[in-house]
C-alpha atoms as one frame of an Amber mdcrd trajectory, in Angstrom:
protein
   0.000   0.000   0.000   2.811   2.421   1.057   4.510   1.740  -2.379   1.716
   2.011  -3.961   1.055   5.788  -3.174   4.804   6.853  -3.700   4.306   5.717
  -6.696   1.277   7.545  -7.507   3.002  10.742  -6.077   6.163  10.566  -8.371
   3.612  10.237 -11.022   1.857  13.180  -9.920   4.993  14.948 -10.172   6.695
  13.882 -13.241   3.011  14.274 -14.838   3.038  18.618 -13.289   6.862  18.813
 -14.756   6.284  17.369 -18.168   2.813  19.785 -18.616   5.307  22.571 -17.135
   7.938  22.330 -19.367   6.118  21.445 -22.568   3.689  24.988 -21.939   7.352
  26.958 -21.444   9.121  24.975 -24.778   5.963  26.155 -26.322   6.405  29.943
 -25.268   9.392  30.111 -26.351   9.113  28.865 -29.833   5.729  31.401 -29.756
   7.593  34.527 -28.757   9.929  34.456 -31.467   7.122  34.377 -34.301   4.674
  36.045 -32.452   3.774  39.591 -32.083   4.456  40.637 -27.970   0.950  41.630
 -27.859   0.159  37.484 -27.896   2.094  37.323 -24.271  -1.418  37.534 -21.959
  -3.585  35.769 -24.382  -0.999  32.712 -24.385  -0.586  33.129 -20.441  -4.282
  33.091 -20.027  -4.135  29.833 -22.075  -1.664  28.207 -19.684  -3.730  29.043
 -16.591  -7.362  27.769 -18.109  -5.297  24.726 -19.170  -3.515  23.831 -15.934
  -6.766  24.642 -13.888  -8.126  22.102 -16.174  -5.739  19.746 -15.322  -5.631
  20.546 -11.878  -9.447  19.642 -11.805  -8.955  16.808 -13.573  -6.143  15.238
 -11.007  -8.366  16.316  -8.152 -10.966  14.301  -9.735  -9.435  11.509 -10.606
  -7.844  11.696  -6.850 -11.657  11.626  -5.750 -12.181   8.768  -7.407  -9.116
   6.737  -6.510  -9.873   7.134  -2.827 -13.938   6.204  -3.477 -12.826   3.016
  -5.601 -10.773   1.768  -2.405 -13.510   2.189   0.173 -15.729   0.429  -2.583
 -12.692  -2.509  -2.813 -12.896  -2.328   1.222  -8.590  -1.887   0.875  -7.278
  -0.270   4.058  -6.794   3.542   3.889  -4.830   5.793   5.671  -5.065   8.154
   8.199  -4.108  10.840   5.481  -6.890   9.351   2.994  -9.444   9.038   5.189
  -9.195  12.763   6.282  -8.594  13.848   2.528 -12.050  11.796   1.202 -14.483
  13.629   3.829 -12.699  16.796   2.805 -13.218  16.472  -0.454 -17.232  14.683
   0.070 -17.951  18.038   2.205 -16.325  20.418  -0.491 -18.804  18.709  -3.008
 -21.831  18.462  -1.194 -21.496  22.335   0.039 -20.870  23.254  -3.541 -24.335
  21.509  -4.086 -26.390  23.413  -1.229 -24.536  26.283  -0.750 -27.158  29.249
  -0.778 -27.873  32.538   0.089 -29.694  33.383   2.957 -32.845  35.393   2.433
 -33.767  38.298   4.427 -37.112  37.831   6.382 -39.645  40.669   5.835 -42.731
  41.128   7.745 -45.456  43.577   6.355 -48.853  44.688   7.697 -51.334  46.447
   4.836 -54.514  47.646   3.886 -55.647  45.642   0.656 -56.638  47.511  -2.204
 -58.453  46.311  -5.471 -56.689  48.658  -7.435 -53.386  47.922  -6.327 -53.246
  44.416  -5.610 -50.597  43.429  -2.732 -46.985  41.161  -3.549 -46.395  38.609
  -1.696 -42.681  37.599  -1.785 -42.115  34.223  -1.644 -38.754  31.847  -1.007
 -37.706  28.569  -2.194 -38.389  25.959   0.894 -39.524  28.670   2.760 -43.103
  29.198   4.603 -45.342  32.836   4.196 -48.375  32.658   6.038 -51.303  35.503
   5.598 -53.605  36.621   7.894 -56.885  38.650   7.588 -58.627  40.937   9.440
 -61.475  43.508   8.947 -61.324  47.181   9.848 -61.875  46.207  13.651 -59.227
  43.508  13.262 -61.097  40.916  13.854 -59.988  37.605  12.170 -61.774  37.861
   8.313 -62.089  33.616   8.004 -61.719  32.110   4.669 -64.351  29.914   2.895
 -61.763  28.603  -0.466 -59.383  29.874  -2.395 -57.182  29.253  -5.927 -53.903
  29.278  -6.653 -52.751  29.500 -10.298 -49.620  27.707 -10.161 -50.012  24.909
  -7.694 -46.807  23.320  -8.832 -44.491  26.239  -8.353 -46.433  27.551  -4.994
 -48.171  25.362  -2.309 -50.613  26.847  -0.547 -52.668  25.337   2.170 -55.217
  26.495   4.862 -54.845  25.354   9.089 -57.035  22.547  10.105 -57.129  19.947
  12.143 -58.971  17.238  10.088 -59.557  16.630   6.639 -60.779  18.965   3.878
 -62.931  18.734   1.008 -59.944  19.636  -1.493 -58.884  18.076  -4.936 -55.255
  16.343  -5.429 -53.827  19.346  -7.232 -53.989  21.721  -4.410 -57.357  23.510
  -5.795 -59.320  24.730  -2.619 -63.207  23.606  -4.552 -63.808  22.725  -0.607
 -66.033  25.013   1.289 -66.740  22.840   4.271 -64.820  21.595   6.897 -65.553
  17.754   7.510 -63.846  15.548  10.158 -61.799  12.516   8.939 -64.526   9.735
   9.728 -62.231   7.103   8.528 -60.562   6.508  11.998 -62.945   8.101  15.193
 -66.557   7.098  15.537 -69.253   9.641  13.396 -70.727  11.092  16.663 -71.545
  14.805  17.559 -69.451  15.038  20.030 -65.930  14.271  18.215 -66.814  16.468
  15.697 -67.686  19.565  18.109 -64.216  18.693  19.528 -62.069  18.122  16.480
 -63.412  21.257  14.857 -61.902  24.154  14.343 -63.735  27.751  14.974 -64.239
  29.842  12.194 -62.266  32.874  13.363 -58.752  30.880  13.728 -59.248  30.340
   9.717 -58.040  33.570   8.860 -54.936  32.560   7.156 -52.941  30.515   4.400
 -49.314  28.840   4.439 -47.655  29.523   0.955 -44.356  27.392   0.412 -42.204
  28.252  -2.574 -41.162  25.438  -4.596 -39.463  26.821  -7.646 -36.858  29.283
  -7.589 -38.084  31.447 -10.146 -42.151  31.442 -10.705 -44.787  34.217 -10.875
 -48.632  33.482  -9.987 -51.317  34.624  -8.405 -54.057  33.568  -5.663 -57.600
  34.340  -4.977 -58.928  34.194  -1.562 -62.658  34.136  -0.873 -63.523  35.569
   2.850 -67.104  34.483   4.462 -69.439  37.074   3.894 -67.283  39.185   1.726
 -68.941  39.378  -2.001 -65.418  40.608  -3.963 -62.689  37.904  -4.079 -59.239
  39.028  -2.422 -56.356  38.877  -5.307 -52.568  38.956  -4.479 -49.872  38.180
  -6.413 -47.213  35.935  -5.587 -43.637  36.500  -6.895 -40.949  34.085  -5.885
 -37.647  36.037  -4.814 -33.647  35.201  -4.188 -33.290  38.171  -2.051 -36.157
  38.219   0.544 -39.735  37.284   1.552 -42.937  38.058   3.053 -42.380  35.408
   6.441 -45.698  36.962   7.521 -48.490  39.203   6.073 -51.044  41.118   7.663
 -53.569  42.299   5.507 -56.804  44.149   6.726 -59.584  43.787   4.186 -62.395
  46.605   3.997 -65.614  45.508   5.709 -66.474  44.004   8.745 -67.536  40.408
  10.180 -70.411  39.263  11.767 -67.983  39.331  15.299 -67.204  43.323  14.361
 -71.271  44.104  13.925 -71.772  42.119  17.256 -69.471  44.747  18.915 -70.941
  47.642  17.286 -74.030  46.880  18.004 -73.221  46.558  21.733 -70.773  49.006
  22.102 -71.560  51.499  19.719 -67.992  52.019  18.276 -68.017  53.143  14.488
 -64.605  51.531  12.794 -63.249  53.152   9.838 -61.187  52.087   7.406 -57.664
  52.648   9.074 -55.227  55.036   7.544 -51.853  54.788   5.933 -50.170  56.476
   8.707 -51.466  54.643  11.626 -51.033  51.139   9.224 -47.164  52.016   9.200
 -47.510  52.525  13.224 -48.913  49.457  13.373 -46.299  48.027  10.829 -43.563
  48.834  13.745 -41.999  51.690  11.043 -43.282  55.021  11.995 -43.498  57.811
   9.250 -41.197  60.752   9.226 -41.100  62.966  11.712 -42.708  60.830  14.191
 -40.956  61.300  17.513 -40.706  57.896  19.783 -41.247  58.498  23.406 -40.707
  56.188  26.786 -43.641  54.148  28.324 -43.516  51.935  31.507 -45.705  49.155
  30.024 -44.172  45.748  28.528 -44.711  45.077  24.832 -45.388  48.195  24.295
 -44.527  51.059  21.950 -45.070  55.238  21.686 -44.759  57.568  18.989 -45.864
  61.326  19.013 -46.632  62.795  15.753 -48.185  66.153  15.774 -50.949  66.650
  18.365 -51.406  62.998  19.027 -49.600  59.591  20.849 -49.671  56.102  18.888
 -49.743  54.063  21.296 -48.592  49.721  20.004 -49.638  47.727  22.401 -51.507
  44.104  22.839 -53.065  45.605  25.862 -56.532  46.742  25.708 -56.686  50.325
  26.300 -59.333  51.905  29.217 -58.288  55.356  29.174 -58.135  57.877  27.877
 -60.495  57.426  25.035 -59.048  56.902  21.555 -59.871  58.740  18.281 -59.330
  55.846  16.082 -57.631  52.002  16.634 -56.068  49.712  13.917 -55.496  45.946
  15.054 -54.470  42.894  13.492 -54.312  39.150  14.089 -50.894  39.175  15.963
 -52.463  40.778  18.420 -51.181  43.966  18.385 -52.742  47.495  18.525 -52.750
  50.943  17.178 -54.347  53.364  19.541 -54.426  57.238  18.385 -55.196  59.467
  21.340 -54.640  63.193  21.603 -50.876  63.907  23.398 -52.479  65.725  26.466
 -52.668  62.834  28.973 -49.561  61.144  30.016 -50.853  58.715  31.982 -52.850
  56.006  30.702 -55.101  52.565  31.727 -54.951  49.140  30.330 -55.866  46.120
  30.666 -53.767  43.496  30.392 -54.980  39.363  31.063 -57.240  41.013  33.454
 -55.625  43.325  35.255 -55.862  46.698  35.391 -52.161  48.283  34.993 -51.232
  52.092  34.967 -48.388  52.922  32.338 -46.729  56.317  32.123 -45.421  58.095
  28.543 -42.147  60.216  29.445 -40.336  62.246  26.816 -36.893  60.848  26.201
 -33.904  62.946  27.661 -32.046  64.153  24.963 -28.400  64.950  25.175 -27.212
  68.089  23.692 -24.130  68.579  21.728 -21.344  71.113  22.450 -22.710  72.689
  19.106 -26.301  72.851  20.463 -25.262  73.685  23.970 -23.007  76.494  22.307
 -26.525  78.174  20.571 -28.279  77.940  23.241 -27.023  78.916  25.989 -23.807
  80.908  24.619 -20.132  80.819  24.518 -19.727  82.030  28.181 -21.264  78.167
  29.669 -18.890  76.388  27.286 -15.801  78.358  28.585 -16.838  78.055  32.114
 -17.450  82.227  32.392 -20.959  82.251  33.045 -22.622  82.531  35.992 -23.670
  86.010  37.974 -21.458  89.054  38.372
């Protein structure tokens, strides 16, 4: 065995000399009848040709070492740690990928301006719905137009009336009556309430694909339409969309409470989003998961507590849990309610550290030099 791979070795060698000296024998004999223009197109030559060879004895290496684990021969120490080298080099050539940056996004659907959804390869979107009260919107089918390139599916804990190419023509949720008895009572239990199917799992399975889907809410007459784009770079991980309208829940509430919800704006959407617009100005509040923004004459207040008071001007909400509250900026102390309780929270301004520069304009160039004071 030891013989054996000197031997290979000196043929290794004598093999890299003879290519060496044949390329410079042929450099010579081309610089004399050659222009000296033809010196880096003939040295590029050499390189792509002994790169070429170097894959090829790198290949043929590969193989050498496979054929002897395939012969069961002994290898050495030296082999052994050279063939799971090599293995790992190839399979990470195979899989090695970019990661993709994670987006989140929280919207108000439009019909003229249909949302994208940015899908990955092997990756999972979900989308959620929720009406202008954000309440959970549920879905009663949907249809994707390129099943094959973008797998969508719906939560449930069952089985569902759906064909074998991923078309949602199912409309009713049924209970797998192969394996439990057909009795009332499994089926209450097994069931899954209408407001927890509010969303769809998209997973991208080609790596570059353009489609669409069509999502039909309960007791919405116009059909939802996004457009799904599959994307090297990043994608939607989650989507928050609040359709226009409200569900049978949000008229229940109305009706008791007397609360008008309107369509939410742009600006308190991008609150809600977590990326304030410009000019917003963040302030400090003493209440967990919680977040504070002043813009003009008002607070946003982000929250997933329920806020008592003061009273809001308008709310935005969506099936994270998470609020939007718009109150005017004259109270800094407010009430919530929080699994129950009843908690306090205070909204302080953050201290802001001047600058030797500000400092300087403001209060002069006496306080910087130590001279001020009273005379």
């Amino acid at each position: 065995m030891v013989i054996r791979n000197i031997i290979g070795s000196l043929l290794l060698i004598f093999l890299i000399v003879a290519y060496s000296f044949s390329y410079a024998m042929e450099d010579n004999a081309s610089s004399d009848t050659q222009p000296h223009d033809d010196t880096a197109k003939s040295s590029n030559s050499y390189r792509e040709k002994y790169e070429e060879f170097k894959k090829n004895e790198d290949e043929r290496y590969y193989a050498y070492l496979i054929s002897g684990l395939k012969d069961k021969d002994q290898l050495t120490p030296t082999q052994i740690k050279a063939l799971k080298t090599l293995k790992y080099q190839i399979e990470a050539a195979k899989f090695q990928t970019k990661p993709l940056k994670r987006v989140r996004q929280t919207l108000i659907y439009s019909e003229d301006n249909p949302p994208t959804i940015y899908i990955g390869k092997s990756q999972l979107s979900t989308i959620s719905f929720v009406d202008r009260a954000g309440n959970p919107y549920p879905i009663q089918s949907y249809e994707v137009s390129d099943p094959q390139a973008f797998n969508v599916s719906q939560r449930a804990k069952g089985s569902l009336n759906r064909s074998s190419n991923q078309s949602s023509k199912y409309t009713q949720f049924t209970q797998d009556k192969s394996n439990v008895p057909n009795t009332e009572k499994t089926e209450k239990e097994n069931a899954i309430p209408a407001y927890m199917l509010n969303s769809l799992t998209i997973r991208g399975q080609a790596d570059f694909a353009n489609g669409s889907v069509v999502v039909y809410l309960i007791g919405k007459a116009n059909p939802i339409y996004l457009v799904l784009e599959s994307s090297a770079k990043e994608y939607n991980y989650q989507s928050d969309i609040t359709v226009d309208g409200l569900t049978a829940a949000s008229l229940a509430q109305t009706s008791i409470t007397g609360v008008s919800y309107d369509r939410p704006s742009n600006e308190i959407m991008m609150f809600l989003n977590g990326t304030p617009p410009k000019g917003a100005l963040r302030f400090n509040i003493s209440l967990s998961n919680s977040e504070v923004w002043k813009l003009g004459r008002y607070f946003y207040l982000r929250t997933k507590a329920e806020l008592m008071s003061p009273a809001y001007i308008t709310r935005a909400k969506t099936s994270t849990g998470f609020s939007v509250y718009k109150i005017l900026a004259t109270s800094h102390i407010i009430n919530v309610s929080e699994h129950g309780r009843l908690l306090s929270a205070a909204i302080e301004e953050p201290i802001k550290i001047l600058t030797n520069a500000e400092i300087q304009h403001q209060y002069g160039e006496n306080t910087m030099n130590g001279q001020g004071g009273m005379e």
